[in-house]
N, CA, C and O of each residue as an XYZ file, in Angstrom:
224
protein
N     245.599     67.236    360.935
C     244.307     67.490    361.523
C     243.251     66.804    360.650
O     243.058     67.245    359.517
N     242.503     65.673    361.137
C     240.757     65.014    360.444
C     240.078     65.844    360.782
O     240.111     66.066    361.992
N     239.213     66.641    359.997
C     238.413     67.237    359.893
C     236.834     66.670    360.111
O     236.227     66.582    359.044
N     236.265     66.373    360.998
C     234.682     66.005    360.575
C     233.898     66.846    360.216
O     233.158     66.454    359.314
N     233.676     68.286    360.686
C     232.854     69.036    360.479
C     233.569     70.408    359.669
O     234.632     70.883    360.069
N     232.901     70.905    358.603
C     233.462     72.222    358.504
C     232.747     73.202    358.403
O     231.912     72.778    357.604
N     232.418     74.368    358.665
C     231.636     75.622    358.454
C     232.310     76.676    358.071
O     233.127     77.380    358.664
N     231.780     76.715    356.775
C     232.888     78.195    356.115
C     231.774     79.370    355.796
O     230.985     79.248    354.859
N     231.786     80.472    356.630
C     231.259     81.806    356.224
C     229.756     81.324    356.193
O     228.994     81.072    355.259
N     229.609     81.290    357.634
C     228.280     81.061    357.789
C     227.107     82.380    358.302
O     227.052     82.638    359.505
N     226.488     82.919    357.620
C     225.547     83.918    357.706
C     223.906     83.641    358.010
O     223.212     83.477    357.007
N     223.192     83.572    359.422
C     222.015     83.704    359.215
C     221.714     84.543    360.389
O     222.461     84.921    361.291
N     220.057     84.822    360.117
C     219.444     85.923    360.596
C     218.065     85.409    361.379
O     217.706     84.234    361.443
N     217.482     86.371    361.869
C     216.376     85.356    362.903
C     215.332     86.720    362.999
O     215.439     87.346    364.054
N     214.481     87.166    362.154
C     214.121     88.672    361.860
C     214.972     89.574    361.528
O     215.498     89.648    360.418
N     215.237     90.585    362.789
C     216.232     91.335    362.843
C     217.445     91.698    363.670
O     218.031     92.760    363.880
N     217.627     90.396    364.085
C     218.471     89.630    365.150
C     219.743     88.733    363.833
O     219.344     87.878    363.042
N     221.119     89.177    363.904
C     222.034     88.536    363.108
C     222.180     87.599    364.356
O     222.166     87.983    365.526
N     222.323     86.319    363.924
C     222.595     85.022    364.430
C     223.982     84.492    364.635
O     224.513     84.352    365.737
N     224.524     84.208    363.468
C     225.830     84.356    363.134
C     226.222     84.835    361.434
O     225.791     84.604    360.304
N     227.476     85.757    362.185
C     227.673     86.458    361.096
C     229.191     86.179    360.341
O     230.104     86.836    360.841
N     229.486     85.478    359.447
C     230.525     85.154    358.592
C     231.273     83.938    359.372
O     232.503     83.962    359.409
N     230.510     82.798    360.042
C     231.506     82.412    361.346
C     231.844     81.067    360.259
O     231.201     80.507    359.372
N     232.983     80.924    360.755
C     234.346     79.792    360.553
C     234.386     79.045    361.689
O     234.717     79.685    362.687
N     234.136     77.810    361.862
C     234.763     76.857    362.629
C     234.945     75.272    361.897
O     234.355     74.937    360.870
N     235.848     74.446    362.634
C     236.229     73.397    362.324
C     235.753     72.449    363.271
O     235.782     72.905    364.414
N     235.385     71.446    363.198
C     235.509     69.997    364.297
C     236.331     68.786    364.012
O     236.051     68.004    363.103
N     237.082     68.686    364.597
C     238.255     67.675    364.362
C     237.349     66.548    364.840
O     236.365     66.607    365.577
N     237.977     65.411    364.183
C     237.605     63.505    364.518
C     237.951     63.504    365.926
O     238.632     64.303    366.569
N     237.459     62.645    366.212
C     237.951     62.308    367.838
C     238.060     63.289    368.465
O     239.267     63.523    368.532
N     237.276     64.341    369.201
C     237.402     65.208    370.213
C     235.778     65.945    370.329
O     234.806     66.119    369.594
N     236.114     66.181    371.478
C     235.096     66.121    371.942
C     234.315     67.780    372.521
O     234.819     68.196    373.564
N     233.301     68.577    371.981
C     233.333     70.122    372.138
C     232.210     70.463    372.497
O     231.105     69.941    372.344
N     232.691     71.768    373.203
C     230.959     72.527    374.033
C     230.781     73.850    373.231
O     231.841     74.401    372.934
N     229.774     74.386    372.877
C     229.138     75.751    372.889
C     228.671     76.358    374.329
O     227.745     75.907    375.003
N     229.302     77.210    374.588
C     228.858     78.015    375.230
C     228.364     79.307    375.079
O     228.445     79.759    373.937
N     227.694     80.278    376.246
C     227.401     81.404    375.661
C     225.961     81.556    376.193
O     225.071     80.730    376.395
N     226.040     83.001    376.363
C     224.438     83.344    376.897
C     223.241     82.979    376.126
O     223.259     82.884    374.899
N     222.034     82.741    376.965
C     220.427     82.766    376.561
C     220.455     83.738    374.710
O     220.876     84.846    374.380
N     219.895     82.793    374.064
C     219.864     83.786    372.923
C     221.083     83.855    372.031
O     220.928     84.440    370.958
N     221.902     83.506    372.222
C     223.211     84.154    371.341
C     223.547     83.031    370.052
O     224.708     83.171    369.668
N     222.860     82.055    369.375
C     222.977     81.224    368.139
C     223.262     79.579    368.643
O     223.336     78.730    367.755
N     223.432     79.128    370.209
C     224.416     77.889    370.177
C     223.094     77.026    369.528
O     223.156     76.383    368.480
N     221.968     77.149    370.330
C     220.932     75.717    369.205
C     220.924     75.880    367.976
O     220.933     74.948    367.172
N     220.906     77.201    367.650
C     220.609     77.380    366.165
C     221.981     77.095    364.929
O     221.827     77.082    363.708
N     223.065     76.922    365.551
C     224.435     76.276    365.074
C     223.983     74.756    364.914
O     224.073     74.277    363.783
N     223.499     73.948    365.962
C     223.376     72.536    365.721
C     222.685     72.502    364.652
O     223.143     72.146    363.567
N     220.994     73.031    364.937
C     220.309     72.880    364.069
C     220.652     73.190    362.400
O     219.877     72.673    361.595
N     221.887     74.089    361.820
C     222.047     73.993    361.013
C     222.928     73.600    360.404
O     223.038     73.846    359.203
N     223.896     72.793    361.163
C     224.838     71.942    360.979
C     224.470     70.293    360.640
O     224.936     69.401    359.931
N     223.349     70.465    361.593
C     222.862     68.638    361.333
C     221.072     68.809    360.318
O     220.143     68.001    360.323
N     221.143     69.775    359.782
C     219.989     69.956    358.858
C     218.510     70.152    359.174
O     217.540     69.890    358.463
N     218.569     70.805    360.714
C     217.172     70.825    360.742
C     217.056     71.896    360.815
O     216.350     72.201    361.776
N     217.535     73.008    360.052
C     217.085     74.720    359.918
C     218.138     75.198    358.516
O     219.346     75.264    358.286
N     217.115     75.413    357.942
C     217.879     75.640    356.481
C     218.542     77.380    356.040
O     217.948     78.420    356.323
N     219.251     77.336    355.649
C     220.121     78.804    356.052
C     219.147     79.194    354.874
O     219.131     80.347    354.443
């Protein structure tokens, strides 16, 4: 497995709203992935702190 992306034990908060709480995921090279998931529930706020524009 190539790894491009990794997120280990990721914790943030948004007031008093947990965002994501301890989350683990991987992104493999070459493939291709969706977030899904209701209004509100962290998927922009994953990009944004994966590609650096929201600082944990």
């Amino acid at each position: 497995m190539d790894i491009a992306i990794e997120v280990k034990n990721l914790n943030h908060n948004f007031k008093d709203k947990i965002i994501c709480d301890n989350m683990n995921i991987k992104f493999e090279k070459n493939k291709i992935y969706g977030l899904l998931g209701k209004n509100g529930v962290g998927k922009s706020t994953l990009i944004n702190i994966i590609t650096n524009q929201l600082l944990c």
